[in-house]
C-alpha positions in Angstrom: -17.9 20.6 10.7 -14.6 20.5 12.6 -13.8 17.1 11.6 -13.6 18.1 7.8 -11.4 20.8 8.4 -8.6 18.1 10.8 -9.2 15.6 7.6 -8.3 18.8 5.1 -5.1 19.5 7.0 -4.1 15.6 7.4 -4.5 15.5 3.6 -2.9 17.8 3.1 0.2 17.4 5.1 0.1 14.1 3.7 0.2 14.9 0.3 3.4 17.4 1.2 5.4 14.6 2.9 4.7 12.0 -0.2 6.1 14.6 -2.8 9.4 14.9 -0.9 10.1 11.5 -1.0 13.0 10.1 -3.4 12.1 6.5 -2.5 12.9 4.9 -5.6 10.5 2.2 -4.9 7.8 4.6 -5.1 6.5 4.5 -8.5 4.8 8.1 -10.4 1.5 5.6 -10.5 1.7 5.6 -7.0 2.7 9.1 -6.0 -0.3 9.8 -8.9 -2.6 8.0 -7.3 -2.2 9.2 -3.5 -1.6 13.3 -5.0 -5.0 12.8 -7.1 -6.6 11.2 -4.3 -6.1 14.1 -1.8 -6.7 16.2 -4.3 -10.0 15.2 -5.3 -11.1 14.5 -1.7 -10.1 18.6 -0.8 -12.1 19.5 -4.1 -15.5 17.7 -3.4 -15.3 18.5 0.0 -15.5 22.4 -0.6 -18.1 22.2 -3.2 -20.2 19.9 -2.0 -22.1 19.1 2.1 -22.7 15.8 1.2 -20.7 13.8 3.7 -19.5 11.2 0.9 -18.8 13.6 -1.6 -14.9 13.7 -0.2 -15.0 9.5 -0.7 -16.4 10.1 -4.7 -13.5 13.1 -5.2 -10.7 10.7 -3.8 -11.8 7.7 -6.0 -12.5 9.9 -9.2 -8.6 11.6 -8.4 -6.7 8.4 -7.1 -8.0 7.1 -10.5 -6.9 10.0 -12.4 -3.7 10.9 -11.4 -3.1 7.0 -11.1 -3.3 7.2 -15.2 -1.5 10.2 -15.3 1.6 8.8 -13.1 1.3 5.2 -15.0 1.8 7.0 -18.1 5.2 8.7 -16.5 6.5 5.3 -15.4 5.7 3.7 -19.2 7.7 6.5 -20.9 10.4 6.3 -18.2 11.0 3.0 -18.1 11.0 3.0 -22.2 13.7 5.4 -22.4 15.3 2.9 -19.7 14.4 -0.4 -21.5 16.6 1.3 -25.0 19.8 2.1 -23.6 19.9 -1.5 -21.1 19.3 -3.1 -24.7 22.1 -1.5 -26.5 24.7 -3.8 -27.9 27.4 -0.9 -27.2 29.9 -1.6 -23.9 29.1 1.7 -22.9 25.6 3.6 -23.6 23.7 6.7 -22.6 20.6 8.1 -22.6 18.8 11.1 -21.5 15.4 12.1 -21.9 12.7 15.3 -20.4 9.7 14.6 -18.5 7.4 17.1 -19.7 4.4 17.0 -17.0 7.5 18.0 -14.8 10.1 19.2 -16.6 12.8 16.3 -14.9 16.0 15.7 -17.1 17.0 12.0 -17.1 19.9 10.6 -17.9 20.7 7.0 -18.0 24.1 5.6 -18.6 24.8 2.0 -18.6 28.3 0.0 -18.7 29.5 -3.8 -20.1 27.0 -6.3 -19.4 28.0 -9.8 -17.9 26.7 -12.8 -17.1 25.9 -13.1 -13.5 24.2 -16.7 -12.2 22.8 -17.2 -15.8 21.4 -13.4 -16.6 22.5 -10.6 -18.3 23.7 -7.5 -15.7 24.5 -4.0 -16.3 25.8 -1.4 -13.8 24.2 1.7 -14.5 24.3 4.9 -13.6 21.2 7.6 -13.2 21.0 11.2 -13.0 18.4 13.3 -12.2 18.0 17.0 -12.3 15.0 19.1 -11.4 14.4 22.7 -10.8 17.9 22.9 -10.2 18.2 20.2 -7.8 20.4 17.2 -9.4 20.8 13.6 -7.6 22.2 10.4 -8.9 22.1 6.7 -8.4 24.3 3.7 -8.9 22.8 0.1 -9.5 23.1 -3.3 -11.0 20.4 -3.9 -13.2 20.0 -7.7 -14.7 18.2 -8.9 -17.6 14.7 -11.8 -16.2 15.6 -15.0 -17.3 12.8 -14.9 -20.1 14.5 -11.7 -21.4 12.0 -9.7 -21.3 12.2 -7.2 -18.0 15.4 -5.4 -16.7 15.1 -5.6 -12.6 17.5 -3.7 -10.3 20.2 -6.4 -8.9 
């Protein structure tokens, strides 16, 4: 049927645009989610005529590659979490994302007090199949000291 073949190239233009984005905001569980989604909507579409089969596939991948990219995010933000906890003025970090093969590297300077939390400027490089890119930011310790938040 035409339509399936206009929802194939949607998809997958859509999953093309949401893997060049360097939206910070976006989080791997996210990106997992939408990639596993379109994926498994593609995949049960091809092998199956039953016009809900795409709807099972995106479900069964957006729930799959929504693990796979939470599990990205918990291991980043650990690495993070370490070097923002440091009791040293200055503090680095760097770390390799295996499913990808993205070098971090996290570097953080003195923290002060700022309206009654804990802040840190950082610094954060990424590099990536050659590509490298980097971000500055003022991260500051929750009140209940348990969650660093960017300022």
């Amino acid at each position: 049927m035409w339509y399936k073949k206009i929802g194939c190239i949607i998809i997958a233009s859509s999953l093309f645009l949401a893997g060049c984005s360097d939206d910070p905001n976006v989080s791997n569980e996210n990106r997992g989610r939408l990639a596993g989604g379109l994926a498994g909507a593609a995949i049960a579409n091809e092998v199956s005529d039953d016009d809900m089969a795409p709807v099972v596939g995106a479900l069964i991948g957006g729930y799959a590659g929504a693990e796979a990219g939470r599990n990205k995010d918990n291991q980043n933000r650990s690495e993070a979490t370490k070097v923002f906890n440091s009791k040293l003025a200055q503090a680095s970090t760097s770390w390799v994302d295996d499913s990808d093969n993205t070098k971090y590297t996290l570097s953080v300077s003195k923290p002060y007090q700022s309206g009654g939390k804990t802040c840190r400027p950082y610094t954060m490089k990424k590099s990536q199949n050659g590509a490298a890119s980097s971000k500055n930011g003022i991260a500051c310790l929750s009140t209940d000291k348990k969650v660093w938040t960017v300022a």
